[in-house]
C-alpha positions in Angstrom: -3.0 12.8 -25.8 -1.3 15.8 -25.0 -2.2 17.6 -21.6 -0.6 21.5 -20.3 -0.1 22.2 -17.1 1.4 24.8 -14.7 3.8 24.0 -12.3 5.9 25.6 -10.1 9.6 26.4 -10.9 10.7 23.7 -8.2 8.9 21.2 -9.4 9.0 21.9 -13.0 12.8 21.6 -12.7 11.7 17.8 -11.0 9.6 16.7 -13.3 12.1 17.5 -16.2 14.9 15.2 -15.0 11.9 12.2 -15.3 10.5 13.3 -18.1 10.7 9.9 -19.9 9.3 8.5 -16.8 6.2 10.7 -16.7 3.7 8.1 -17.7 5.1 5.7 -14.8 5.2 8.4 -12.2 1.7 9.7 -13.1 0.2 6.4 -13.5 2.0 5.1 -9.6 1.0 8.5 -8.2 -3.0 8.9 -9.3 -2.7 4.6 -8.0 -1.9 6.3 -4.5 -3.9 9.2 -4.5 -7.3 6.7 -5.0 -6.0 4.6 -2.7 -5.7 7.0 -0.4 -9.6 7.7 -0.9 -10.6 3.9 -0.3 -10.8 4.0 3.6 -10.0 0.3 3.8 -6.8 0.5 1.9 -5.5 4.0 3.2 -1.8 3.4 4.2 -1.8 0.1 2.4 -0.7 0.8 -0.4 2.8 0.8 0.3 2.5 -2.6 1.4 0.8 -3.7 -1.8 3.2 -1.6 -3.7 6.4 -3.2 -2.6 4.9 -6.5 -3.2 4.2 -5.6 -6.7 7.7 -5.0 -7.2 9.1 -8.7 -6.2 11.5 -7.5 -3.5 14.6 -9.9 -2.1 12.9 -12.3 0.7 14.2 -10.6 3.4 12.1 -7.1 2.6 9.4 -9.5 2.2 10.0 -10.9 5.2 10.6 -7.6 7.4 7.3 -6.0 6.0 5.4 -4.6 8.8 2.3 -2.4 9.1 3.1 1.2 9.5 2.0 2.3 13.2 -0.9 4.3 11.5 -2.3 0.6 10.1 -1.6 -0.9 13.2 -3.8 1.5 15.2 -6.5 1.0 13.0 -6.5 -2.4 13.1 -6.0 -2.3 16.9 -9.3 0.0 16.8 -11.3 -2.4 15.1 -10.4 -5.1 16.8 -11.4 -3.7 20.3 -14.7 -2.2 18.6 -15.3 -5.7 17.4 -14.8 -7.6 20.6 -17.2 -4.7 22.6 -19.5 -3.5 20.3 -19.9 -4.4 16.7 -18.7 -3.3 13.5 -20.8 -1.0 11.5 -20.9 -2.0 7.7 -18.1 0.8 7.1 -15.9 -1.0 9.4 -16.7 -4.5 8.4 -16.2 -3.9 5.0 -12.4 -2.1 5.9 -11.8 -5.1 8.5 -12.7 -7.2 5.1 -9.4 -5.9 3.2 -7.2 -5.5 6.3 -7.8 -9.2 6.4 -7.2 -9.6 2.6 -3.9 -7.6 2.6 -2.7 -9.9 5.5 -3.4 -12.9 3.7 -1.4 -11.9 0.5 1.3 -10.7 2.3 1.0 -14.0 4.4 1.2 -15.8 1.3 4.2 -13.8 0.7 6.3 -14.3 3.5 5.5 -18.2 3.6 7.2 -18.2 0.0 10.2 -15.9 0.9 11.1 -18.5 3.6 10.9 -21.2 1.5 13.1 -19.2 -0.3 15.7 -18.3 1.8 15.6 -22.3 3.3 16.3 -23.6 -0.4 19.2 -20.9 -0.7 
């Protein structure tokens, strides 16, 4: 399918030096901008995102939630021990816990890695 756009000169002069990577680009960027819409996986992504790409053990093993994450996740954890989740937050505190478990999974491997090297 063919789509038109307008863009500015700037970036019409970016988009032309990855113009056979459009389809990648497009497809990675529209991946972000919903995940940036899912409350429970905003600023995730990146994490999920480098995974995805198979890094070296030691970026797999330096991964770290961005301060943003962290907060949250520090947030939570103090509503949780004083007050309750609401469903909202139990449902984020749901895939919090889910990304920490993959990239758990993850960094168990890349030290089994590194030990075998």
């Amino acid at each position: 399918m063919a789509i038109s756009i307008n863009l500015p000169d700037e970036l019409a002069n970016q988009v032309r030096q990855h113009e056979n990577d459009l389809p990648e680009i497009l497809t990675l960027g529209l991946r972000e901008w919903h995940a940036r819409q899912e409350p429970g996986f905003a600023g995730l992504s990146g994490v999920l995102e480098t995974l995805a790409t198979l890094p070296a053990p030691e970026e797999v093993l330096a991964l770290r939630p961005t301060p943003l994450v962290q907060g949250r996740i520090d947030d939570l954890l103090e509503k949780n021990r004083t007050g309750g989740l609401t469903p909202e937050e139990q449902r984020e505190w749901n895939q919090f816990q889910f990304v920490e478990h993959l990239v758990r999974l993850a960094k168990a491997r890349a030290l089994v890695k590194l030990r075998g090297a």
